[in-house]
C-alpha positions in Angstrom: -149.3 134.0 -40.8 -149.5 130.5 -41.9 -146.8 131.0 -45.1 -144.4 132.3 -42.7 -141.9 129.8 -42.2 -139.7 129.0 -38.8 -136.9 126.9 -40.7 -134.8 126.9 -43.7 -136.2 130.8 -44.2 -133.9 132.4 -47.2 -131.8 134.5 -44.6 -131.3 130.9 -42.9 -130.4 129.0 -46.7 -127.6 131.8 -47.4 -125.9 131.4 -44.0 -126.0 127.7 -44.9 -124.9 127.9 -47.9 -121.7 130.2 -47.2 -120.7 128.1 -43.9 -120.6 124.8 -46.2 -118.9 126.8 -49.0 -115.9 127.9 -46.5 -115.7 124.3 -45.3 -117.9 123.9 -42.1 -120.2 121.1 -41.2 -123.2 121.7 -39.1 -126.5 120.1 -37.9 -129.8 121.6 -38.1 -132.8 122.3 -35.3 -131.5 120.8 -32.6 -134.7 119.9 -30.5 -132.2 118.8 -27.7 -130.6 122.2 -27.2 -132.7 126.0 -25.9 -134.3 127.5 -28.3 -133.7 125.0 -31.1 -130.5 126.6 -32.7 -131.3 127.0 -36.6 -127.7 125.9 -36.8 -125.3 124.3 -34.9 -121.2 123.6 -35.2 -120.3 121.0 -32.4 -117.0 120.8 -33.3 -116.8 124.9 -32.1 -118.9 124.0 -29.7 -121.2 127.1 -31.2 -124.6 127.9 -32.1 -126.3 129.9 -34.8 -129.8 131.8 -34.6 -130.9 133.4 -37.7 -133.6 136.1 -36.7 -135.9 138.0 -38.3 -136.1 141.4 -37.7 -139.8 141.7 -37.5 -140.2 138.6 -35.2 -137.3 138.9 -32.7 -137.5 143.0 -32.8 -134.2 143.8 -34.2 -134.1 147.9 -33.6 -132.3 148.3 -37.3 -133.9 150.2 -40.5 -135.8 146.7 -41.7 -138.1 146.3 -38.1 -141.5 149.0 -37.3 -143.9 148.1 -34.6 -147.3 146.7 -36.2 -149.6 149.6 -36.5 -152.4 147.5 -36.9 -153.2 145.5 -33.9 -150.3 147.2 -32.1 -150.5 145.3 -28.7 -150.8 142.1 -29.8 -147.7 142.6 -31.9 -145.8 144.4 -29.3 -146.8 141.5 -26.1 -146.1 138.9 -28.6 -142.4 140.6 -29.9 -141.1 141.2 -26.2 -142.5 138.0 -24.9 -140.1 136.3 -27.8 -137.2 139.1 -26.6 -137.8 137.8 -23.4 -137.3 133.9 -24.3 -134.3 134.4 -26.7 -132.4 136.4 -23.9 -133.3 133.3 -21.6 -132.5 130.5 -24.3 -129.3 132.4 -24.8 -128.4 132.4 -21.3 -128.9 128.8 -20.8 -126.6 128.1 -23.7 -123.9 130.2 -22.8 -124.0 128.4 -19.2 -123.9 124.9 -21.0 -120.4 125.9 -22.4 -122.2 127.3 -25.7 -121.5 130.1 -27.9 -124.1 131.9 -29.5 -123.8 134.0 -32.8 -126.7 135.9 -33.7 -127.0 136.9 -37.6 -130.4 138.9 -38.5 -132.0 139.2 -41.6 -131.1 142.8 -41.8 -127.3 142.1 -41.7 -126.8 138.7 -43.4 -123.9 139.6 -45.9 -121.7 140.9 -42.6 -122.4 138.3 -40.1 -121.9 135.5 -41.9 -118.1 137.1 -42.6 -117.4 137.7 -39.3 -118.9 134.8 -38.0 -116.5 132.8 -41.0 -113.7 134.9 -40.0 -113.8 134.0 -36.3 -114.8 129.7 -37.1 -111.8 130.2 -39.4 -109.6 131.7 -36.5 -110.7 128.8 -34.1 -110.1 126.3 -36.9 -105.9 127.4 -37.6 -105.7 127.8 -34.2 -106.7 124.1 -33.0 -104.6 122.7 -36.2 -101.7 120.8 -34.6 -97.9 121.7 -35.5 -96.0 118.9 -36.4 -93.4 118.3 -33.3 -89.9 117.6 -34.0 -89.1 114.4 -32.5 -85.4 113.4 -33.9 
């Protein structure tokens, strides 16, 4: 348990990584915000959460309950489902939006989530107005 790391985990790097490689600038861990985002784009006015499946119980092929030690594991995974939904909530109420990408489905959240800053991005680009 003590190698397991809560920040700049490899699922975390790659999402990194490809946001700077498209052209978006972020912060990191904000302590200020719920649930310290792993990432967070304030010009979108959007927050990231890389989880891992094991530790946030993701119900995809990568997550199986503990055998060993099974309620621990299972009181401690809800109890973390319980304060994601709540950190989440809070955000969204401060004007927020939250993208969740999991380990599981790295590769096609970080498109999507690309996709959509990119959207926001041409969208907020000024025309040129034609003032003669």
């Amino acid at each position: 348990m003590s190698k397991v790391r809560g920040k700049d985990t490899s699922s975390e790097l790659i999402v990194r990584k490809a946001l700077h490689n498209a052209g978006f600038r972020f912060r990191l861990h904000a302590k200020d915000l719920p649930g310290n985002p792993d990432i967070i784009l304030p010009k979108f006015q959007t927050v990231i959460f890389v989880n891992g499946c094991l530790w946030h119980g993701h119900e995809c092929a990568k997550f199986r309950w503990p055998v060993s030690n099974s309620d621990y594991w299972r009181t401690k995974i809800t109890k973390t489902q319980i304060r994601d939904s709540k950190n989440i909530a809070e955000l969204e109420c401060d004007g927020w939006k939250v993208d969740l990408i999991w380990d599981c489905d790295s590769g096609n959240g970080i498109e999507s989530l690309i996709q959509r800053l990119s959207n926001i991005r041409r969208n907020n680009v000024q025309q040129p107005s034609e003032e003669d």
